[in-house]
C-alpha positions as CSV (number, residue, x, y, z in Angstrom):
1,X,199.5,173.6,-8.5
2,X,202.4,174.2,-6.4
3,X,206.0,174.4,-8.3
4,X,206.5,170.6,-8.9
5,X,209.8,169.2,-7.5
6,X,212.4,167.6,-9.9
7,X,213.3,164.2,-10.3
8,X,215.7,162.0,-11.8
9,X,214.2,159.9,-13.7
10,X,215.0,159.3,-17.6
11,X,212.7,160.5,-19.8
12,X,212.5,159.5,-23.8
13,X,212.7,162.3,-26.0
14,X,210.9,162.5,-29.4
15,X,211.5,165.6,-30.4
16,X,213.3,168.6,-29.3
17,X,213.5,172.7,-30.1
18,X,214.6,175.4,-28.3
19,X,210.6,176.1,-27.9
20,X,209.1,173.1,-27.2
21,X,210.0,169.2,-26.6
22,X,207.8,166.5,-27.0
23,X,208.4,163.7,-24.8
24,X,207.3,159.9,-24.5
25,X,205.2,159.0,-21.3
26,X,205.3,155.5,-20.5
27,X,202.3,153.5,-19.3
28,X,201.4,153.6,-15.4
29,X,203.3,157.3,-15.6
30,X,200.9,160.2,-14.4
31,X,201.3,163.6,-16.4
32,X,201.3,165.9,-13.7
33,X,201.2,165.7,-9.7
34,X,197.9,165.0,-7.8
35,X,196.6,162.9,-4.8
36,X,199.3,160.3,-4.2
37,X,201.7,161.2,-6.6
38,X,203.9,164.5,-6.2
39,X,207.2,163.3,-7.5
40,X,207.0,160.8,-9.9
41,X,204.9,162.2,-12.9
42,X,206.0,163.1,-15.9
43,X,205.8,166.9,-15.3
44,X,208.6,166.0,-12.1
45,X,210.8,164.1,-14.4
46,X,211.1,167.0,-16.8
47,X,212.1,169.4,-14.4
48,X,215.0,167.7,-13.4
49,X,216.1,167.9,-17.2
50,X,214.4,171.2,-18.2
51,X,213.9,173.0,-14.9
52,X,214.8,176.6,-15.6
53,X,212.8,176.9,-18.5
54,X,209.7,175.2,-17.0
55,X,210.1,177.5,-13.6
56,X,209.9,180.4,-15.8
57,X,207.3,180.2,-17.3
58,X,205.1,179.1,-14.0
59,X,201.7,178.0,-12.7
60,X,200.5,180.8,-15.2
61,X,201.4,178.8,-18.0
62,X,200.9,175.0,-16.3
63,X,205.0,174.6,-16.1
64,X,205.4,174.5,-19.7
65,X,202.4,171.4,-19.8
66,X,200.5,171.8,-23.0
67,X,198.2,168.9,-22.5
68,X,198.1,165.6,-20.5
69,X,197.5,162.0,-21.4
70,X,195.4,159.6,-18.4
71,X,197.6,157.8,-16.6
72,X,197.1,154.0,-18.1
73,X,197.9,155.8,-21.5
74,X,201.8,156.1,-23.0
75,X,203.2,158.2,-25.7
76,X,203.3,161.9,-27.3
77,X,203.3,164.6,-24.4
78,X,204.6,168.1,-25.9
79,X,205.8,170.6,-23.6
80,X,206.8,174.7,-24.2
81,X,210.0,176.0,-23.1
82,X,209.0,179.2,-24.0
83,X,205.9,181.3,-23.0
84,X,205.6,182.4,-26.6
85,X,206.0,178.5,-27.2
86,X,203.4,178.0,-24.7
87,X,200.6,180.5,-26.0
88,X,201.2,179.5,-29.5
89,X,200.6,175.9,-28.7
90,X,197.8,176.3,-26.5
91,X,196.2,178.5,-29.0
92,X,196.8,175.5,-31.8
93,X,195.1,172.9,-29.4
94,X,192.4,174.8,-28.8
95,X,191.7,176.1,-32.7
96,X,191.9,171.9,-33.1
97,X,195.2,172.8,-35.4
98,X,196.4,169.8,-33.8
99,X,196.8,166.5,-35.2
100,X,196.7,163.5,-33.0
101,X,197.0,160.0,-33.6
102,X,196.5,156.7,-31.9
103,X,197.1,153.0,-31.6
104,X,194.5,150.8,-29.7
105,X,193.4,147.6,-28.8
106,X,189.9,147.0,-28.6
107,X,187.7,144.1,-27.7
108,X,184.2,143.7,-29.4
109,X,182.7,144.6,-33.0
110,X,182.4,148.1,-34.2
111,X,179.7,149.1,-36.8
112,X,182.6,149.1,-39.4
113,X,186.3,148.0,-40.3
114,X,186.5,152.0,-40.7
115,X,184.1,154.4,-39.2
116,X,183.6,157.7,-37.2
117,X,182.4,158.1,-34.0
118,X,180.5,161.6,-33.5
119,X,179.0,161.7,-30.0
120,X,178.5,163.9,-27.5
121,X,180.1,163.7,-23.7
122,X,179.5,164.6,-20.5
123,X,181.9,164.9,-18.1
124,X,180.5,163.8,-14.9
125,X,182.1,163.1,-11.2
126,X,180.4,159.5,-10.1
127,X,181.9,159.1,-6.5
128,X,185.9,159.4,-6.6
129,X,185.7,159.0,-10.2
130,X,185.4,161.4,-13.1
131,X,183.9,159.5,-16.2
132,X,182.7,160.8,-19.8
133,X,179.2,159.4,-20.8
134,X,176.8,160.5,-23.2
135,X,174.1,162.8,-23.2
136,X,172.4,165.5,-26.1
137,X,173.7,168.1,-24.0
138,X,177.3,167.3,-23.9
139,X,180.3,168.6,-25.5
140,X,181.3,168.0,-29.2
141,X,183.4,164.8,-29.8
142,X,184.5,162.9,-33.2
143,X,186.8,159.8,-33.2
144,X,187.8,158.5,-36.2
145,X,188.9,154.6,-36.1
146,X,190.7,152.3,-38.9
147,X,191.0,148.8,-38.1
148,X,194.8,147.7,-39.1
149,X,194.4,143.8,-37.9
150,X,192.2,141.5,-36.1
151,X,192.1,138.5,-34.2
152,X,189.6,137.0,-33.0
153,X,187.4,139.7,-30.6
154,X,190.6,142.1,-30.7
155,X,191.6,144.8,-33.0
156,X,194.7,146.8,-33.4
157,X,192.9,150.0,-34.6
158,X,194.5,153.4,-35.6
159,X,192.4,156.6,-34.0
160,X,192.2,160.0,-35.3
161,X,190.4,162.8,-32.6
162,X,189.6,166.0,-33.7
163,X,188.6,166.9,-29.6
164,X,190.2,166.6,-26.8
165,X,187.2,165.4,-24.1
166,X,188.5,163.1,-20.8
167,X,188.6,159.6,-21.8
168,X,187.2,160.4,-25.2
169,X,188.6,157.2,-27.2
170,X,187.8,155.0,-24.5
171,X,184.4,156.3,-24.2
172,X,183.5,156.3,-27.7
173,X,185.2,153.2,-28.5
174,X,183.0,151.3,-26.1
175,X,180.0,152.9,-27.2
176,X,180.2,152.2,-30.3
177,X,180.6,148.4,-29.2
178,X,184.3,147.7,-28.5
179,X,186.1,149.0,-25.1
180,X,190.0,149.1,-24.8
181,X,190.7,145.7,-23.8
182,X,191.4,145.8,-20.0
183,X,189.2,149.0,-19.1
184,X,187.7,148.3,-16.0
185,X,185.7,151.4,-16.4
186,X,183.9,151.8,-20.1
187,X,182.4,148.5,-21.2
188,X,180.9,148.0,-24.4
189,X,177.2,149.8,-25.2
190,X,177.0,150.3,-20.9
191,X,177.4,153.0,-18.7
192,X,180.9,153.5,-17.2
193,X,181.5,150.8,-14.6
194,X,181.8,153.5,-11.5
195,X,182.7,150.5,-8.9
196,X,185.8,150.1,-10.0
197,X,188.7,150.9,-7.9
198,X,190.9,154.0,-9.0
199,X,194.2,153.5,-10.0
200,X,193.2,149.5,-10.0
201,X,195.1,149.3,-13.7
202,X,198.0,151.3,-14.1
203,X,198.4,150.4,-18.1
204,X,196.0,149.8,-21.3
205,X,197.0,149.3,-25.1
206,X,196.1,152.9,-25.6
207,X,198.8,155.2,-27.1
208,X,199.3,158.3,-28.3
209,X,201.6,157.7,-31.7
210,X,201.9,160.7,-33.8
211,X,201.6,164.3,-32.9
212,X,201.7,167.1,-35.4
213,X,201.5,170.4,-35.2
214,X,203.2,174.3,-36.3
215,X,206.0,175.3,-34.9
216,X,205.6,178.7,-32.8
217,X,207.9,180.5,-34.2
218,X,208.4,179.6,-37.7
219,X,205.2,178.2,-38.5
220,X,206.9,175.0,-39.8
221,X,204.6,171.5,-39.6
222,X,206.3,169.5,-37.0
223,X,205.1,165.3,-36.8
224,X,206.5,163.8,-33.8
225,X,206.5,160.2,-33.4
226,X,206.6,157.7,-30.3
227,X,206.8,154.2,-31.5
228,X,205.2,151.8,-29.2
229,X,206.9,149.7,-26.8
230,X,206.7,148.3,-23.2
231,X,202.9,147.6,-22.1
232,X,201.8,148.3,-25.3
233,X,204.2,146.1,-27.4
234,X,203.3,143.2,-24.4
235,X,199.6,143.6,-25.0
236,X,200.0,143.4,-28.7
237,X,201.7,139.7,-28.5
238,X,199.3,138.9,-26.2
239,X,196.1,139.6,-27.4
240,X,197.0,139.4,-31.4
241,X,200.2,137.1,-31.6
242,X,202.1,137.4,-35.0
243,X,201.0,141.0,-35.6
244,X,203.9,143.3,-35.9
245,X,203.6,147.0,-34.8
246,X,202.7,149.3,-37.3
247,X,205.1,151.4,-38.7
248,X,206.1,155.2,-39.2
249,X,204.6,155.0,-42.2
250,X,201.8,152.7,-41.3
């Protein structure tokens, strides 16, 4: 990746340190620079607010990126300032030190109003697309779901992953028998829908609420919060009128 150019756009901020900030990513907002977008990702955006730290510490290090959220998906991204910051954090992702908490929406019946989802994925390339599907062979993956309201065919659920695989919730979710409502790619109990266009939906009710994790330098438990708004506030009032967003402490 080539040093991403800066940009001006306004960025909401969660959670700062000298070390590390975590940052909310709207909906429709890709996490770094690829085909078709080279300035207007979330990585651009923070370099026009945090550009000397992020230059420093380089491609080596991603430009401070700890992680990345699919584009259709809003909320928690953490990013280093630091490259001890960095190396710490990386090191806490991959150990699966890391907590990470969703909201969803989801169309269908799961087994359970509370269940876990332990199934292996693949990640494969099917035409332009890259897509997660299952397979003995594939990589560890456990989603834990709680249902917190339903109407109807939709549920407002609250998701747990202890990995990190691409598309994991949406994956599992609609294995188990209930896709994110409005993914035109993982329908429920059927192979990933591979004719559909890329970039066709820009926004699902998938977002990533809490973050926790210890601080690099004094070891502290950090819990970042994004509460949801925009698309995923929309969705909600749509698809389950009269349910209010969960809170903090929901």
């Amino acid at each position: 990746m080539s040093t991403p150019r800066p940009n001006a756009v306004e960025l909401s901020v969660v959670h700062v340190d000298p070390a590390f900030v975590v940052v909310h990513k709207p909906a429709g907002m890709p996490t770094q620079p690829g085909a078709g977008h080279l300035d207007d990702t979330l990585l651009n955006a923070a370099m026009g607010r945090w550009r000397r730290q992020l230059e420093a510490l380089g491609v080596r290090r991603d430009y401070g990126l700890v992680h990345r959220l699919d584009r259709t998906t809003s909320g928690c991204v953490l990013l280093a300032l630091t490259a001890e910051a960095y190396d710490s954090l990386r090191g806490q992702f991959a150990a699966g030190r890391v907590g990470k908490e969703y909201l969803a929406i989801a169309r269908g019946r799961l087994p359970g109003k509370d269940g876990t989802i332990e199934m292996p994925l693949n990640e494969v390339r099917r035409g332009r697309l890259k897509v997660s599907v299952s397979g003995r062979a594939g990589e560890t993956a456990l989603t834990r779901y709680f249902t917190l309201a339903r109407v109807g065919d939709f549920a407002l659920l609250r998701v747990q992953i202890e990995t990190g695989r691409l598309h994991q919730i949406r994956a599992h979710l609609a294995l188990a028998g209930a896709a994110i409502a409005g993914d035109p790619i993982y329908r429920p109990l059927l192979e990933p829908n591979t004719s559909a266009r890329v970039g066709e939906v820009t926004a699902l009710p998938l977002h990533a609420w809490r973050l926790s994790f210890s601080h690099p330098v004094s070891g502290q438990r950090i819990k970042a919060l994004a509460p949801p708004a925009g698309a995923f506030a929309a969705a909600l009032q749509e698809l389950l009128p009269g349910v209010p967003l969960p809170s903090e402490t929901g």
